[in-house]
N, CA, C and O atoms as CSV, one atom per row, in Angstrom:
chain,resi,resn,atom,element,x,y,z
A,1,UNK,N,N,0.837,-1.190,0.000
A,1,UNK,CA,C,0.000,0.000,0.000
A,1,UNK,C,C,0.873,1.243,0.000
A,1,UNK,O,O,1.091,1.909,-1.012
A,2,UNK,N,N,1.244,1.444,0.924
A,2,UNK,CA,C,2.395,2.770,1.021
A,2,UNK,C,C,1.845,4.216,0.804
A,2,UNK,O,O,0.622,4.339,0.735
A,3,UNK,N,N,2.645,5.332,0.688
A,3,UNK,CA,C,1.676,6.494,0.054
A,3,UNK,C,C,1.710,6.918,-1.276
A,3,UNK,O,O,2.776,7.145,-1.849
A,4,UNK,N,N,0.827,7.017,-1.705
A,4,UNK,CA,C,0.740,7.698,-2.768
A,4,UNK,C,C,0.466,8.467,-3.281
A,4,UNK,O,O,-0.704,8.742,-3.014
A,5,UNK,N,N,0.994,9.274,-4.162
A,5,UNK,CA,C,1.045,10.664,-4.471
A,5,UNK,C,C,0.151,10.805,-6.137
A,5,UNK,O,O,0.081,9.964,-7.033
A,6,UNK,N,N,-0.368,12.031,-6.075
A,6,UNK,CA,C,-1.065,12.172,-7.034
A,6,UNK,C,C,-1.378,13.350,-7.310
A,6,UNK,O,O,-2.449,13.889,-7.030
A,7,UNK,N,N,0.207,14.180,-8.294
A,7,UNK,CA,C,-0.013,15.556,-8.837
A,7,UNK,C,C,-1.036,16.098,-9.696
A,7,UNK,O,O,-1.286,15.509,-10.748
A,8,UNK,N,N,-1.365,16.649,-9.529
A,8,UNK,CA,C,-3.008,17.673,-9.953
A,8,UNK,C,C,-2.049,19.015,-10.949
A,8,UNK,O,O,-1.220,19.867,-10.630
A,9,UNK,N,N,-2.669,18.634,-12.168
A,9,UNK,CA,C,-2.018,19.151,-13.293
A,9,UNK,C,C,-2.680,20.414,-13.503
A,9,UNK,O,O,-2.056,21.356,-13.992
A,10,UNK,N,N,-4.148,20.531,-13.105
A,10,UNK,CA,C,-4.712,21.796,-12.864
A,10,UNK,C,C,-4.563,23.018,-11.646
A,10,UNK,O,O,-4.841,24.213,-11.551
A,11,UNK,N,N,-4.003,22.047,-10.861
A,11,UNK,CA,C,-3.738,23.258,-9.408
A,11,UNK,C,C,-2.911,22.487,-8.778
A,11,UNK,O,O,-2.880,21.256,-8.783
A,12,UNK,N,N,-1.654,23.864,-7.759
A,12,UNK,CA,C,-0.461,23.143,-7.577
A,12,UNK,C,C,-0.716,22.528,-6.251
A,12,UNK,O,O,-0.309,22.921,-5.157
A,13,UNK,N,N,-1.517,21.413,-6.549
A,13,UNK,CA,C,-0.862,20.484,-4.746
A,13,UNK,C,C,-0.944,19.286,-5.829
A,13,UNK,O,O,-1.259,19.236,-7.018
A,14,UNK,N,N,-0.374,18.035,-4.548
A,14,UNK,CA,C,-0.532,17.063,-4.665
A,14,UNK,C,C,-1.708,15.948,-3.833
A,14,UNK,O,O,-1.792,16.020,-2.607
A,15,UNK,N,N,-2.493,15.043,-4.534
A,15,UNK,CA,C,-3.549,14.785,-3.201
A,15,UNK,C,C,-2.560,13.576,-2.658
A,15,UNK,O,O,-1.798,13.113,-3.507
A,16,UNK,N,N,-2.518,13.206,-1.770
A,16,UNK,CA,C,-1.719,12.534,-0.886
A,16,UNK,C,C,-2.463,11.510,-0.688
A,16,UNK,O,O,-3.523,11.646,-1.299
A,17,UNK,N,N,-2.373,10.125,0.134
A,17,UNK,CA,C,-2.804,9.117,0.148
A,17,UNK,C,C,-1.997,8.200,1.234
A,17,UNK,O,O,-0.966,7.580,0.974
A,18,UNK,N,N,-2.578,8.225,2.345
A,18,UNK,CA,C,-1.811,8.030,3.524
A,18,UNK,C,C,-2.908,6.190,3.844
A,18,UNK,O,O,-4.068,5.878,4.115
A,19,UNK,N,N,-1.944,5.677,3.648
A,19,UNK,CA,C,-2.038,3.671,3.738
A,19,UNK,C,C,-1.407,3.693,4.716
A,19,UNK,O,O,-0.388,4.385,4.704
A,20,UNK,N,N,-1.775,2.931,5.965
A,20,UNK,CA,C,-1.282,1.673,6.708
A,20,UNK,C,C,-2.115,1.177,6.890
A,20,UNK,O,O,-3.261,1.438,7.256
A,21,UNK,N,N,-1.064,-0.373,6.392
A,21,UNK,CA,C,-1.495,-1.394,6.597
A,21,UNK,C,C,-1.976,-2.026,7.857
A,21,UNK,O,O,-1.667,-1.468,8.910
A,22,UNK,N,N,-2.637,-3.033,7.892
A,22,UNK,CA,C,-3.223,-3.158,9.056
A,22,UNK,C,C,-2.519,-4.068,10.359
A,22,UNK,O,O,-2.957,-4.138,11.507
A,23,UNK,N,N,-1.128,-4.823,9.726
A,23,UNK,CA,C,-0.160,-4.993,10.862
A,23,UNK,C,C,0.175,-3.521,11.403
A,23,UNK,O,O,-0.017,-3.252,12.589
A,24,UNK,N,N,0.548,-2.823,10.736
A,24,UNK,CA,C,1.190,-1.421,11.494
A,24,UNK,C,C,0.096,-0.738,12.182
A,24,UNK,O,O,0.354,0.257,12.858
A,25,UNK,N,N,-1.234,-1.224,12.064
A,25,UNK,CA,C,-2.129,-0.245,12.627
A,25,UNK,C,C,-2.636,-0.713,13.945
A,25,UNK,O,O,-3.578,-0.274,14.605
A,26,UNK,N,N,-1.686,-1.854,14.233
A,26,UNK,CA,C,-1.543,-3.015,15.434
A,26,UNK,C,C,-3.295,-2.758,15.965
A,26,UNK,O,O,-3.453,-1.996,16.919
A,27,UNK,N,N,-4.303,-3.277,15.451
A,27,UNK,CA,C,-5.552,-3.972,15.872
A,27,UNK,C,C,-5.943,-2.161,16.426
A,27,UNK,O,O,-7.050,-2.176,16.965
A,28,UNK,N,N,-5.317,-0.685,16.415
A,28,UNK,CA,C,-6.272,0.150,16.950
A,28,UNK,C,C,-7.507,0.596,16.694
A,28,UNK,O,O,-7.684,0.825,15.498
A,29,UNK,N,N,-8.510,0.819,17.455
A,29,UNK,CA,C,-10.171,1.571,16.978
A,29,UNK,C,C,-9.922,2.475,15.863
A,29,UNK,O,O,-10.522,2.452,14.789
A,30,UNK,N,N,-8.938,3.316,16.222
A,30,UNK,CA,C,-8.951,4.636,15.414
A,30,UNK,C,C,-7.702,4.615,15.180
A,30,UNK,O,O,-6.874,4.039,15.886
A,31,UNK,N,N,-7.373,5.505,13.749
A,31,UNK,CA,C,-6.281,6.341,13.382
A,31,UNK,C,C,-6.351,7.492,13.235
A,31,UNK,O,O,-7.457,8.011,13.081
A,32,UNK,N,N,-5.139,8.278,13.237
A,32,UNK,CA,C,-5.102,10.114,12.415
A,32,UNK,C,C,-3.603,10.335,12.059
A,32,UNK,O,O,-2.575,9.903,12.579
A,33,UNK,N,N,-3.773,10.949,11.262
A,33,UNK,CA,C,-2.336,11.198,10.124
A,33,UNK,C,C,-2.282,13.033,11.086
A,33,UNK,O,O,-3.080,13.970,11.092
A,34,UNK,N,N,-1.107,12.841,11.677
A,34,UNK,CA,C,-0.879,13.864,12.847
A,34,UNK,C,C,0.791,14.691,11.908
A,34,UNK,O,O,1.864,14.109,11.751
A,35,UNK,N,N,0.516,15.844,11.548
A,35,UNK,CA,C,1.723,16.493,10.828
A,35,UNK,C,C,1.610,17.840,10.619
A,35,UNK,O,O,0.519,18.401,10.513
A,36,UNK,N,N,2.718,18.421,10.549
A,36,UNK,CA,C,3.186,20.111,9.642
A,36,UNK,C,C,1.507,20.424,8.721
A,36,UNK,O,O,0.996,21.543,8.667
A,37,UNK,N,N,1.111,19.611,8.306
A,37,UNK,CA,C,-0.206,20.265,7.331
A,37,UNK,C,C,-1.418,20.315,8.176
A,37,UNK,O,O,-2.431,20.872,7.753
A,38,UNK,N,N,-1.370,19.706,9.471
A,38,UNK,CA,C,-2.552,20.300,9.819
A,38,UNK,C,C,-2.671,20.991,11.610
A,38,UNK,O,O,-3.576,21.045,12.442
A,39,UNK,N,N,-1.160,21.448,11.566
A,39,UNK,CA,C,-0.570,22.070,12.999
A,39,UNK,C,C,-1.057,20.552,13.493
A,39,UNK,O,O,-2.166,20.442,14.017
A,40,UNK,N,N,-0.418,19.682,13.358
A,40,UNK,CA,C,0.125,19.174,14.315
A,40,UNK,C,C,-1.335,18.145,15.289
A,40,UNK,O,O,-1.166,17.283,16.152
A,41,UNK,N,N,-2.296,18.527,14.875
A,41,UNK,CA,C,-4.096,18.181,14.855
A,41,UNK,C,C,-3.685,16.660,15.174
A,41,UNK,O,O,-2.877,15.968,14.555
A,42,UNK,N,N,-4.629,16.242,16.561
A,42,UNK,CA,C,-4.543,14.897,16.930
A,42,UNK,C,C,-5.808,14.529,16.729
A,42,UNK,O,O,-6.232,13.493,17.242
A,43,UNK,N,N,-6.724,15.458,15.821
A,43,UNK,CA,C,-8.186,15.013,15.533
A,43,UNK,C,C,-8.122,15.533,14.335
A,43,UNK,O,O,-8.880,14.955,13.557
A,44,UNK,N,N,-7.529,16.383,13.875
A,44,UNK,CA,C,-8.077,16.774,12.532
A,44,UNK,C,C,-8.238,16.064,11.145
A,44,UNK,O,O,-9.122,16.270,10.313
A,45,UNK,N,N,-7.157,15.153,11.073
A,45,UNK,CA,C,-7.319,14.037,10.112
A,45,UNK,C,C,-7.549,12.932,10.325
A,45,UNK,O,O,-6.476,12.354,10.496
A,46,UNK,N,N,-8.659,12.037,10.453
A,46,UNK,CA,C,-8.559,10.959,10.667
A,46,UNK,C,C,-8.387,10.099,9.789
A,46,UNK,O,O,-7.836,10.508,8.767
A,47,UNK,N,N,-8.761,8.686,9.839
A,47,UNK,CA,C,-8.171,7.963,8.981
A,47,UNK,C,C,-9.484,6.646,8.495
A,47,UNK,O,O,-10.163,6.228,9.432
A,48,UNK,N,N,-9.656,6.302,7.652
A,48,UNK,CA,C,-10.891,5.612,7.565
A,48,UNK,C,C,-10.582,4.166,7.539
A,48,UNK,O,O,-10.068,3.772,6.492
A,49,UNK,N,N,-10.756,3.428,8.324
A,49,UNK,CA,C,-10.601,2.004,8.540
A,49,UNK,C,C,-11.744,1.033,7.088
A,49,UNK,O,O,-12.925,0.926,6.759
A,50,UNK,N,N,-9.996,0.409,6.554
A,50,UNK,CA,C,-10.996,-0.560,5.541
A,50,UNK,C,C,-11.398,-1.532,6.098
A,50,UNK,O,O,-11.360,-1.871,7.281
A,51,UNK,N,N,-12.093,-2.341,4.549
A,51,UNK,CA,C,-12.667,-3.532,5.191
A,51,UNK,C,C,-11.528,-4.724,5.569
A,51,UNK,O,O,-11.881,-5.778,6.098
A,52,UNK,N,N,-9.673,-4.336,5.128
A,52,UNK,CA,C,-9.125,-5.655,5.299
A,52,UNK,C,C,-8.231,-4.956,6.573
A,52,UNK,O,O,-7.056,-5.319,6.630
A,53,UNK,N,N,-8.608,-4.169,7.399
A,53,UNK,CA,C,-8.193,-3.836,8.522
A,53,UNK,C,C,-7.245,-2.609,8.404
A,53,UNK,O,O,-6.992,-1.973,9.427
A,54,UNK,N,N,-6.738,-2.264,7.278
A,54,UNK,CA,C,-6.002,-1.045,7.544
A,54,UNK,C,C,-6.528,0.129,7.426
A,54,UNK,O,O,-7.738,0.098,7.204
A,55,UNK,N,N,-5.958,1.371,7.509
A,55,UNK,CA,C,-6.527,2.248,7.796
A,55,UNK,C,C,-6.001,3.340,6.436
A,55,UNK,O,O,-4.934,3.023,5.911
A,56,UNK,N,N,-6.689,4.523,5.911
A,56,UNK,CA,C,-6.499,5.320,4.500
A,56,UNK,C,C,-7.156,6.709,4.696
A,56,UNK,O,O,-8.342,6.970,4.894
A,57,UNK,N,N,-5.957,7.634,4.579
A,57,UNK,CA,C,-6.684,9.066,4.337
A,57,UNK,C,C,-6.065,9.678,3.363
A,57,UNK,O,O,-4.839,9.570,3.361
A,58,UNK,N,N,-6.681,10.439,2.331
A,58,UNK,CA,C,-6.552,11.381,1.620
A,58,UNK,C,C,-6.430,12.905,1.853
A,58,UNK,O,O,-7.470,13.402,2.285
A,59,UNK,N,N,-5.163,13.963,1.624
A,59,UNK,CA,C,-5.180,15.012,1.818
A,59,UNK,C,C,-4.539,15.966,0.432
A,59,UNK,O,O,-3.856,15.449,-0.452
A,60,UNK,N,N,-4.749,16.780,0.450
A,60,UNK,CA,C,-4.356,17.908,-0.819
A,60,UNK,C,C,-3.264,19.074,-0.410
A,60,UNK,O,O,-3.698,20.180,-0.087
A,61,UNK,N,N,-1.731,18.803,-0.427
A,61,UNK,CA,C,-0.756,18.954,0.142
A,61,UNK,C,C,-0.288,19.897,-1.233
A,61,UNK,O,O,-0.421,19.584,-2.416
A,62,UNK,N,N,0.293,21.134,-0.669
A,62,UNK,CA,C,1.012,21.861,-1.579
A,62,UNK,C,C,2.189,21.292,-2.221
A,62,UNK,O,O,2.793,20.400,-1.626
A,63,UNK,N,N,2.608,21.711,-3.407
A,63,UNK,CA,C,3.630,20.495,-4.342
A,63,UNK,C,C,5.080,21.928,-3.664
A,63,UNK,O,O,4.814,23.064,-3.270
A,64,UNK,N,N,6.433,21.309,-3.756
A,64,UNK,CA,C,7.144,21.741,-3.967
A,64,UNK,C,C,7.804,21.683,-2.363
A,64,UNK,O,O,8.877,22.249,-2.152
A,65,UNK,N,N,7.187,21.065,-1.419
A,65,UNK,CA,C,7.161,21.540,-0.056
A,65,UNK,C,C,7.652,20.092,0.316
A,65,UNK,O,O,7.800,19.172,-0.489
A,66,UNK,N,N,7.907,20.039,1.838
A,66,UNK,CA,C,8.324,18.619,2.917
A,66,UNK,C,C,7.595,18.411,3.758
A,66,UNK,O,O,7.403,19.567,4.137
A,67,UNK,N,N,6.979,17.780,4.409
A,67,UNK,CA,C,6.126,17.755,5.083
A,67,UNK,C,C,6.471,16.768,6.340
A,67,UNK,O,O,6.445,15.547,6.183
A,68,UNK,N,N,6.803,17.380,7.624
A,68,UNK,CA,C,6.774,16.217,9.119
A,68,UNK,C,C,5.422,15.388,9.389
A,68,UNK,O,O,4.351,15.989,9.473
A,69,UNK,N,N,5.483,14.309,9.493
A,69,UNK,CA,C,4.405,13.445,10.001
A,69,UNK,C,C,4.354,12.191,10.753
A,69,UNK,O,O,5.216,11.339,10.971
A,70,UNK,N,N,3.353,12.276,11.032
A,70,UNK,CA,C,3.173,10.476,11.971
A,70,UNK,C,C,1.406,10.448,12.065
A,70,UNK,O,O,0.424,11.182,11.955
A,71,UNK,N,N,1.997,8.375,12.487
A,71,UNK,CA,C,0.663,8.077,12.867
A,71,UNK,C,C,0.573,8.165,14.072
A,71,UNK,O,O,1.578,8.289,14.771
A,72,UNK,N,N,-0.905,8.111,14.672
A,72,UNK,CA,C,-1.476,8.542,16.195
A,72,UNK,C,C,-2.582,7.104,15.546
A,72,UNK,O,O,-3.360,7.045,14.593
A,73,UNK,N,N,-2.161,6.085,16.612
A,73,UNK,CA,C,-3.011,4.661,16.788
A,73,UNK,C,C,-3.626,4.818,18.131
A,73,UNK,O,O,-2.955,4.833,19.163
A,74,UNK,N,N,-5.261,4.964,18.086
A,74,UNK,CA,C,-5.818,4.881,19.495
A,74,UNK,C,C,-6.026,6.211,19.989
A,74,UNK,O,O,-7.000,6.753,19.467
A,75,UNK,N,N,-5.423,6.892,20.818
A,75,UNK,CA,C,-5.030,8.070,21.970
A,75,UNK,C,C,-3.681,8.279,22.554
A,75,UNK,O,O,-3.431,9.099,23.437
A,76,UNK,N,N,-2.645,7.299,21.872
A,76,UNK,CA,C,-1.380,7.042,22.761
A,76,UNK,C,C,-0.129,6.259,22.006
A,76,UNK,O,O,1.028,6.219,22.424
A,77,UNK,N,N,-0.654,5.623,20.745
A,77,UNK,CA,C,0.624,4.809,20.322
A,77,UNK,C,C,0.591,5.802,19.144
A,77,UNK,O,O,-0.411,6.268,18.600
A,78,UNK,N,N,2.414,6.126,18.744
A,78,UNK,CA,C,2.511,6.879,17.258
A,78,UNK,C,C,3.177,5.826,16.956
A,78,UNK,O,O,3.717,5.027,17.720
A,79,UNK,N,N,3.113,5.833,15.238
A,79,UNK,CA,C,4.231,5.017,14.943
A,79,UNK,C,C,4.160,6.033,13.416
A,79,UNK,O,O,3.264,6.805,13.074
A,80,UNK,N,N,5.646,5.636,12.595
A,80,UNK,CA,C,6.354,6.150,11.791
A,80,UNK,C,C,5.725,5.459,10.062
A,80,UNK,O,O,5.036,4.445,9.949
A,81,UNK,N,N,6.030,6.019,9.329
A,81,UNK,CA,C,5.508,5.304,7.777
A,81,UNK,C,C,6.608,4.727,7.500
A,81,UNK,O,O,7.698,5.292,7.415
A,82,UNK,N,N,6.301,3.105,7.281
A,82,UNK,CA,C,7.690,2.621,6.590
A,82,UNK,C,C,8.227,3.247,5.250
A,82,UNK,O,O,9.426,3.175,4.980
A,83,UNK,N,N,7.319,3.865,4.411
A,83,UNK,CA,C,7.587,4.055,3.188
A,83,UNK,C,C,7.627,5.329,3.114
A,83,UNK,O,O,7.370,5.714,1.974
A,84,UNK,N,N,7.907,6.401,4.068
A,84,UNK,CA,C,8.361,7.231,4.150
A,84,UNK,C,C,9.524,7.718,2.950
A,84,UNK,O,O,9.989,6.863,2.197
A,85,UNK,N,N,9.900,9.011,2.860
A,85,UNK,CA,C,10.589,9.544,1.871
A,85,UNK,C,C,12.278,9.502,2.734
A,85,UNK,O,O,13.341,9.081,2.278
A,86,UNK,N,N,12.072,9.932,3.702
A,86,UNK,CA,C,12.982,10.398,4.871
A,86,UNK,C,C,12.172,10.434,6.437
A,86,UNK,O,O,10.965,10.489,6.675
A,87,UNK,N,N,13.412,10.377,7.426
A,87,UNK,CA,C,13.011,10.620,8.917
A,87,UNK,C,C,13.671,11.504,9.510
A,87,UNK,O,O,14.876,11.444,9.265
A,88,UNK,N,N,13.327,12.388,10.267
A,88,UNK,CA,C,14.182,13.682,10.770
A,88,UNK,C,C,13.632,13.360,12.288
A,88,UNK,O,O,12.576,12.860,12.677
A,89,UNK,N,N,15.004,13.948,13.107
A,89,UNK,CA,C,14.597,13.831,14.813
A,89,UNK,C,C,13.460,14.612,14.799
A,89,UNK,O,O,13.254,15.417,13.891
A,90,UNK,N,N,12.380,14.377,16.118
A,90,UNK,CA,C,11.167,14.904,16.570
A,90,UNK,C,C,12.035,15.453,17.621
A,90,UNK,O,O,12.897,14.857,18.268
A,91,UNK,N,N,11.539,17.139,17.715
A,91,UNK,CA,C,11.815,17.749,18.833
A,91,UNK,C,C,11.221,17.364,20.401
A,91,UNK,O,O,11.333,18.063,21.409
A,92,UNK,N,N,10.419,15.752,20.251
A,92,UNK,CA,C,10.239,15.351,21.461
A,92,UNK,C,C,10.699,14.063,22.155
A,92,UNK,O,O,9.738,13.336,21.901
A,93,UNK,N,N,11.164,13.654,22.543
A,93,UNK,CA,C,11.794,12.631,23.321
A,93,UNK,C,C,12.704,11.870,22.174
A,93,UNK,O,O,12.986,12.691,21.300
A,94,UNK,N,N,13.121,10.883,21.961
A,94,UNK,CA,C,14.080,10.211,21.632
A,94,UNK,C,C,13.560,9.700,20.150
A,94,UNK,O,O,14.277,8.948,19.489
A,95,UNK,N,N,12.117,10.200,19.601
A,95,UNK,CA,C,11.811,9.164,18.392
A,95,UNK,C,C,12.308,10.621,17.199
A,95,UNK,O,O,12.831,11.723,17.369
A,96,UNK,N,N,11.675,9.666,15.730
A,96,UNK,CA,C,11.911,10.870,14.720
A,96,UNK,C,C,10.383,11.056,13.971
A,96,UNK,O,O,9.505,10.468,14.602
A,97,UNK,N,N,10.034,11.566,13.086
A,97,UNK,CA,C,9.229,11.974,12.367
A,97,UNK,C,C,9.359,11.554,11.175
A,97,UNK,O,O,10.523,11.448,10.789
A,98,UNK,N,N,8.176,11.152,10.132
A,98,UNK,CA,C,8.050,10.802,8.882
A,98,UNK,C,C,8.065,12.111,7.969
A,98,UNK,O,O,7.343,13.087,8.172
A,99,UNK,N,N,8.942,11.998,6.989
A,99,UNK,CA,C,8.894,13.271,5.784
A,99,UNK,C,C,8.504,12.773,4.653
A,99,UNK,O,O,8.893,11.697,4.199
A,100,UNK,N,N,7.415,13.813,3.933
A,100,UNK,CA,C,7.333,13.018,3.037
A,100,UNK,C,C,7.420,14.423,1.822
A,100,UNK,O,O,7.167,15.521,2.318
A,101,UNK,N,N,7.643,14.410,0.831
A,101,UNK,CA,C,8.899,15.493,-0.326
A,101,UNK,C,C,7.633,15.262,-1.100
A,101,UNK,O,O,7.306,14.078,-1.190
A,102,UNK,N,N,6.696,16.325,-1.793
A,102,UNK,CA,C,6.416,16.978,-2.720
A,102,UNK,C,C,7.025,17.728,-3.619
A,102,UNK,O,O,6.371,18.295,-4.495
């Protein structure tokens, strides 16, 4: 699954396409795609649980830009995109952040 990107030839973003799979989404109720595009929002994006257990959101991300992100599983577990572009330290405790390059 991974993310996928999808430049919009009529206007400059890209719509984005945020997959995890449903091992990485280790059995949680809920997801949200938590990043730089939406300050950082532990509700603002959520994530829509399929029918083979993983979880998928779509967003419309300016092209040309980097973007910090993570997943928020539950209220309490983050975890990172394997298929990430790059990882940069998180200015909070010891983990890093998912980048993903428009």
């Amino acid at each position: 699954m991974g993310i996928r990107k999808q430049f919009l030839k009529s206007r400059p973003v890209c719509k984005v396409t945020f997959n995890l799979p449903e091992k990485e989404g280790d059995g949680a109720p809920v997801a949200h795609v938590v990043g730089e595009f939406n300050g950082w929002s532990t509700s603002a994006t959520p994530m829509k649980r399929l029918k083979n257990g993983a979880f998928s959101a779509t967003v419309e991300l300016e092209k040309g830009r980097s973007y910090q992100f993570r997943y928020l599983l539950g209220q309490s577990h983050w975890e990172n995109d394997p298929e990430a572009d790059d990882y940069l330290p998180s200015p909070f405790g010891d983990s890093q952040n998912s980048v993903i390059r428009l």
